[in-house]
C-alpha atoms as an extended CHARMM CRD file, in Angstrom:
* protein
*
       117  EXT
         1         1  UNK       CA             13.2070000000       36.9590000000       -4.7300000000  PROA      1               0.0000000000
         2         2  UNK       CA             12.9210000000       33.8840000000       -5.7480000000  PROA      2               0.0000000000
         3         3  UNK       CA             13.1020000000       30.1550000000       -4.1200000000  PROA      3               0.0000000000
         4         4  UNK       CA             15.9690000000       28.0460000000       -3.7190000000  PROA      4               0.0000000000
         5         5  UNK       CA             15.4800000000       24.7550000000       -5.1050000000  PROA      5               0.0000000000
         6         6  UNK       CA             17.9000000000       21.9980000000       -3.6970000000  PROA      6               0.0000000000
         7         7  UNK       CA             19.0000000000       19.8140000000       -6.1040000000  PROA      7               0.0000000000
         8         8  UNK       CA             20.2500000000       16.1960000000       -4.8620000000  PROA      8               0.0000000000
         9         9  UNK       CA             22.6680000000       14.0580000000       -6.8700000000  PROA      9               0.0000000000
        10        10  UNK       CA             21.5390000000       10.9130000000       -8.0900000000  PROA      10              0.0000000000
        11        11  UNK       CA             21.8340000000        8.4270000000       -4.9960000000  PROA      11              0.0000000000
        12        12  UNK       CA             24.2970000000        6.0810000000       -4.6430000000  PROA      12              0.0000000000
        13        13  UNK       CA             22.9720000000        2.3350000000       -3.9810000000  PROA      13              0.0000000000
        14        14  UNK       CA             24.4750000000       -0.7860000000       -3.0910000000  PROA      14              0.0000000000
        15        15  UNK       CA             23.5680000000       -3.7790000000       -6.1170000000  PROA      15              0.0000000000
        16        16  UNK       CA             22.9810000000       -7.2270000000       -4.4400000000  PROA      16              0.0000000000
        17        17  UNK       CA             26.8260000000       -7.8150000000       -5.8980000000  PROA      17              0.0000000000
        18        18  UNK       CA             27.8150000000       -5.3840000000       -3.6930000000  PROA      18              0.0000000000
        19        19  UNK       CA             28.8850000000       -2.6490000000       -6.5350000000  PROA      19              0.0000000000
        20        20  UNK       CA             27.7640000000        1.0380000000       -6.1410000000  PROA      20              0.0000000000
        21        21  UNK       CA             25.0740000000        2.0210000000       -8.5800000000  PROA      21              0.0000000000
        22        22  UNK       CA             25.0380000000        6.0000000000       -8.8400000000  PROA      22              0.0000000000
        23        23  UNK       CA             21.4870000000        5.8880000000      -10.7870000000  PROA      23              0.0000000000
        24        24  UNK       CA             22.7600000000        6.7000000000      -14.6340000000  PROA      24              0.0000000000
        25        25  UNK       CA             20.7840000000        5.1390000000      -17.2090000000  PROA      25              0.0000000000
        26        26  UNK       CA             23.0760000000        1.9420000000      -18.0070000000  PROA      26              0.0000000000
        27        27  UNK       CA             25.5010000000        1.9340000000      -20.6460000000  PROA      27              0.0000000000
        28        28  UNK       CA             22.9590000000       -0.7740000000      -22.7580000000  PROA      28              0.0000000000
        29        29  UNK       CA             19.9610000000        1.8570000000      -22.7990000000  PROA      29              0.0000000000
        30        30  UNK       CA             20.0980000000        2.9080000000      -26.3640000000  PROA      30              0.0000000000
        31        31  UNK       CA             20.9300000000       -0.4120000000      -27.0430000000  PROA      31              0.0000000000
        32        32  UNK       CA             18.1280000000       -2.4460000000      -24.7150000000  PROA      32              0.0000000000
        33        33  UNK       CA             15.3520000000       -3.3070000000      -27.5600000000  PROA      33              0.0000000000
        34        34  UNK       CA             18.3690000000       -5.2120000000      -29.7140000000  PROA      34              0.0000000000
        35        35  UNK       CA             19.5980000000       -6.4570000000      -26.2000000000  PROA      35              0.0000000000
        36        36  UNK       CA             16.2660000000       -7.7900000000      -25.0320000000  PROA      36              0.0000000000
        37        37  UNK       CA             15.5610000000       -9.4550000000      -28.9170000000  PROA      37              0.0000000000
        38        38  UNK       CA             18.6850000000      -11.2380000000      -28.6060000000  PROA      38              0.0000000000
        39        39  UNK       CA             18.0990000000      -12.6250000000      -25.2950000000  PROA      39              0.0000000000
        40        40  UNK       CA             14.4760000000      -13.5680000000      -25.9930000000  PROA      40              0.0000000000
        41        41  UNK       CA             15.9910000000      -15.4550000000      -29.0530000000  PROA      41              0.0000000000
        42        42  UNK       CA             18.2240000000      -17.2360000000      -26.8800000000  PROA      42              0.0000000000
        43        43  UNK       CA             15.1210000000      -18.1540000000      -24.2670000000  PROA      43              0.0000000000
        44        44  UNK       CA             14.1220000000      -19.7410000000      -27.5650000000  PROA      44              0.0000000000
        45        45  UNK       CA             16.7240000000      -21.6040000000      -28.0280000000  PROA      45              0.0000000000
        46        46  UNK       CA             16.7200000000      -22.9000000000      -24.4160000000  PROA      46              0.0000000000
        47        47  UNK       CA             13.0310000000      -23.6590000000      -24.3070000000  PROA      47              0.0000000000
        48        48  UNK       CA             14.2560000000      -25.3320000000      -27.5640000000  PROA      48              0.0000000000
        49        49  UNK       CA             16.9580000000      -27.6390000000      -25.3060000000  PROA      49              0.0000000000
        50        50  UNK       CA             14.5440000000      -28.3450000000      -23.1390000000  PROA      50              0.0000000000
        51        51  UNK       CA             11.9460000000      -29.7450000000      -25.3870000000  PROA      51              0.0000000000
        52        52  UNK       CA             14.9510000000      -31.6370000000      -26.9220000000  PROA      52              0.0000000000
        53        53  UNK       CA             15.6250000000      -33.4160000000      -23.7450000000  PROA      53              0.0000000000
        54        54  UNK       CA             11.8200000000      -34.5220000000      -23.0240000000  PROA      54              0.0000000000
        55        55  UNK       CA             12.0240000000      -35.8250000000      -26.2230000000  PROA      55              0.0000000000
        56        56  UNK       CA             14.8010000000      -38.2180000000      -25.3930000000  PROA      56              0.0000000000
        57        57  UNK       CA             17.0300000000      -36.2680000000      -28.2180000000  PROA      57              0.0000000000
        58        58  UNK       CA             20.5600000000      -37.7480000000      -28.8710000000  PROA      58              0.0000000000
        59        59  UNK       CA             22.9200000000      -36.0900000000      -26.5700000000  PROA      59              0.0000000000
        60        60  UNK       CA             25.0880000000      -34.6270000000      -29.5660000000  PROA      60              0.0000000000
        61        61  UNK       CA             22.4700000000      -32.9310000000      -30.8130000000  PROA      61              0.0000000000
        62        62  UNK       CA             21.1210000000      -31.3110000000      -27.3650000000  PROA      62              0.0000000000
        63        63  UNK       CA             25.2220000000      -30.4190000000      -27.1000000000  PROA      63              0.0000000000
        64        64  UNK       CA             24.9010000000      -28.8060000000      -30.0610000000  PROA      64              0.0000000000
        65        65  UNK       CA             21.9460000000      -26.7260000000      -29.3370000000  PROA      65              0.0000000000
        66        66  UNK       CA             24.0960000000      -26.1660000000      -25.7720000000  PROA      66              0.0000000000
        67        67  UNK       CA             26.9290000000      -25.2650000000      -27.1750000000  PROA      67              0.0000000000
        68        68  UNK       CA             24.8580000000      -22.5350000000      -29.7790000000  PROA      68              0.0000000000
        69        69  UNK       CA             23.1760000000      -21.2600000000      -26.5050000000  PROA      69              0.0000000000
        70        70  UNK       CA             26.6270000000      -20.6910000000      -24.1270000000  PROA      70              0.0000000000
        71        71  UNK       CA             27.8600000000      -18.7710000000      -27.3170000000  PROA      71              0.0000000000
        72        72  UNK       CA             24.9750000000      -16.4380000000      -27.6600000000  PROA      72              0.0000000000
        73        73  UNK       CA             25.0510000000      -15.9070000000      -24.3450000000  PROA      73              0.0000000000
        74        74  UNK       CA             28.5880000000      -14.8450000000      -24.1670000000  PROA      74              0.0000000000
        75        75  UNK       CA             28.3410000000      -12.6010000000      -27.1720000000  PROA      75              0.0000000000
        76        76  UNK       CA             25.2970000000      -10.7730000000      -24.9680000000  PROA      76              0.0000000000
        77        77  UNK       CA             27.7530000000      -10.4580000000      -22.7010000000  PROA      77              0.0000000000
        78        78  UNK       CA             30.9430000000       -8.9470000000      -24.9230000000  PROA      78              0.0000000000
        79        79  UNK       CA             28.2510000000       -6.2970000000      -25.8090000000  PROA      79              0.0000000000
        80        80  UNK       CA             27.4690000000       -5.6070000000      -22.3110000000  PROA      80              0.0000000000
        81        81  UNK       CA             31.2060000000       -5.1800000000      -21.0510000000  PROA      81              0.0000000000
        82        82  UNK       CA             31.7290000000       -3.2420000000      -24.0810000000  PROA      82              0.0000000000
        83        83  UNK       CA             29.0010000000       -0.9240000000      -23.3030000000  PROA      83              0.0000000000
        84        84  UNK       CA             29.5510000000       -0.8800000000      -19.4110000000  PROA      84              0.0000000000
        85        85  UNK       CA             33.4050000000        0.3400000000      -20.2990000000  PROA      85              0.0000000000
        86        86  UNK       CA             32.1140000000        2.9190000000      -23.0140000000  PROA      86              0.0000000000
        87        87  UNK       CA             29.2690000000        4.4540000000      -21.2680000000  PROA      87              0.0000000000
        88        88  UNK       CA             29.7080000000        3.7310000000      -16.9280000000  PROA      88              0.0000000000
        89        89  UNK       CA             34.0040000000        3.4400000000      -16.7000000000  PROA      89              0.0000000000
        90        90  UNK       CA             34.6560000000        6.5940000000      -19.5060000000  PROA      90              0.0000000000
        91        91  UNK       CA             31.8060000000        8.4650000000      -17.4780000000  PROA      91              0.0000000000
        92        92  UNK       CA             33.7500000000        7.9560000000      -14.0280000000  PROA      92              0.0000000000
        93        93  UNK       CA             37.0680000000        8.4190000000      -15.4050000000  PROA      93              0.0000000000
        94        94  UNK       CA             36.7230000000       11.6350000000      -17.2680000000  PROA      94              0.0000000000
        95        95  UNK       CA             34.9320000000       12.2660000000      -13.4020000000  PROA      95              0.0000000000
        96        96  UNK       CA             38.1640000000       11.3720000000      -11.7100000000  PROA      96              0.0000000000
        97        97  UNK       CA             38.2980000000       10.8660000000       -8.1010000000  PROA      97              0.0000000000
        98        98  UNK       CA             37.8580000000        6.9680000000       -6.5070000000  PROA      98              0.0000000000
        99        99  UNK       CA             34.5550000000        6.5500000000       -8.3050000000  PROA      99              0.0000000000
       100       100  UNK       CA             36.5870000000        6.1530000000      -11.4670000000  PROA      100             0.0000000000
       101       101  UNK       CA             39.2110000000        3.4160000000       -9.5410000000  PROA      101             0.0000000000
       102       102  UNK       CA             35.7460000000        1.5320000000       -8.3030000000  PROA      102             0.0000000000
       103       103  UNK       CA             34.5240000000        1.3850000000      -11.8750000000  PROA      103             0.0000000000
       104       104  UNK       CA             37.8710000000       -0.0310000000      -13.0970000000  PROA      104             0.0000000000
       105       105  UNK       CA             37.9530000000       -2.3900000000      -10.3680000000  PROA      105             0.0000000000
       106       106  UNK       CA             33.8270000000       -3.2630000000      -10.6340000000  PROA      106             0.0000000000
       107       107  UNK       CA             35.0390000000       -4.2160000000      -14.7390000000  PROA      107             0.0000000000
       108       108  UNK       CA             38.2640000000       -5.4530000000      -14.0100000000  PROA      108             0.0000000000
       109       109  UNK       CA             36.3570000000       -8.2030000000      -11.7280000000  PROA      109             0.0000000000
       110       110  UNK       CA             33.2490000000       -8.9370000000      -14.5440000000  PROA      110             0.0000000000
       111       111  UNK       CA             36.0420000000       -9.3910000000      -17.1410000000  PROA      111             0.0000000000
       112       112  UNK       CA             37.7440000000      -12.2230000000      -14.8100000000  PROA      112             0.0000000000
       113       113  UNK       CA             34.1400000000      -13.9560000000      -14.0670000000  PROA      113             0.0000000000
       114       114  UNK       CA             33.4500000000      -13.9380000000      -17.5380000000  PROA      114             0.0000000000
       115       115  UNK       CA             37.1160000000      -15.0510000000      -18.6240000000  PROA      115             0.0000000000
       116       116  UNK       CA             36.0620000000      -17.9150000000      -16.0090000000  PROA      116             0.0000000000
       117       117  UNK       CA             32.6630000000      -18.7640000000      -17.1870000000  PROA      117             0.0000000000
């Protein structure tokens, strides 16, 4: 006969935000080389502000450059909630069961941060 192999569900950890990560590759992963070029491009563009500021810049122009920045940032982070609701909510609602409630409530609470930001 052969050996029973135990098999153990992916683990269930606590983020430092307090939300329950089960261990599934995030929602971003086929997305995370045109995630990661857009964010380096807005490190750029920050590195960009700050050289503007040593240089004693006009303050329109550095509000400018601001301003460019805050909206890249917040279009990284449209794509994120998009993926997150796609990918991590769909998965825990076709699962059913409070897992998919958490996940409503874990976006539901990222939408209203970012609606604040």
């Amino acid at each position: 006969m052969g050996q029973l192999i135990r098999v153990q569900p992916p683990r269930a950890i606590d983020t430092p935000l307090g939300y329950i990560f089960t261990g599934m590759q995030p929602g971003y992963s086929d997305d995370k080389a045109a995630v990661l070029k857009r964010l380096n491009r807005i490190e750029g563009q920050v590195r960009g502000i700050h050289r503007m500021v040593e240089q004693d810049t006009y303050c329109i122009d550095v509000l400018t450059q601001v301003s460019a920045a805050t909206k890249a940032l917040q279009a990284v982070a449209i794509e994120l909630v998009g993926d997150h609701l796609n990918h991590c909510v769909a998965d825990a609602v076709t699962k059913g069961g409070p897992g998919a409630s958490a996940k409503i409530h874990e976006a539901h609470e990222a939408i209203a941060r970012l609606i604040k930001s």
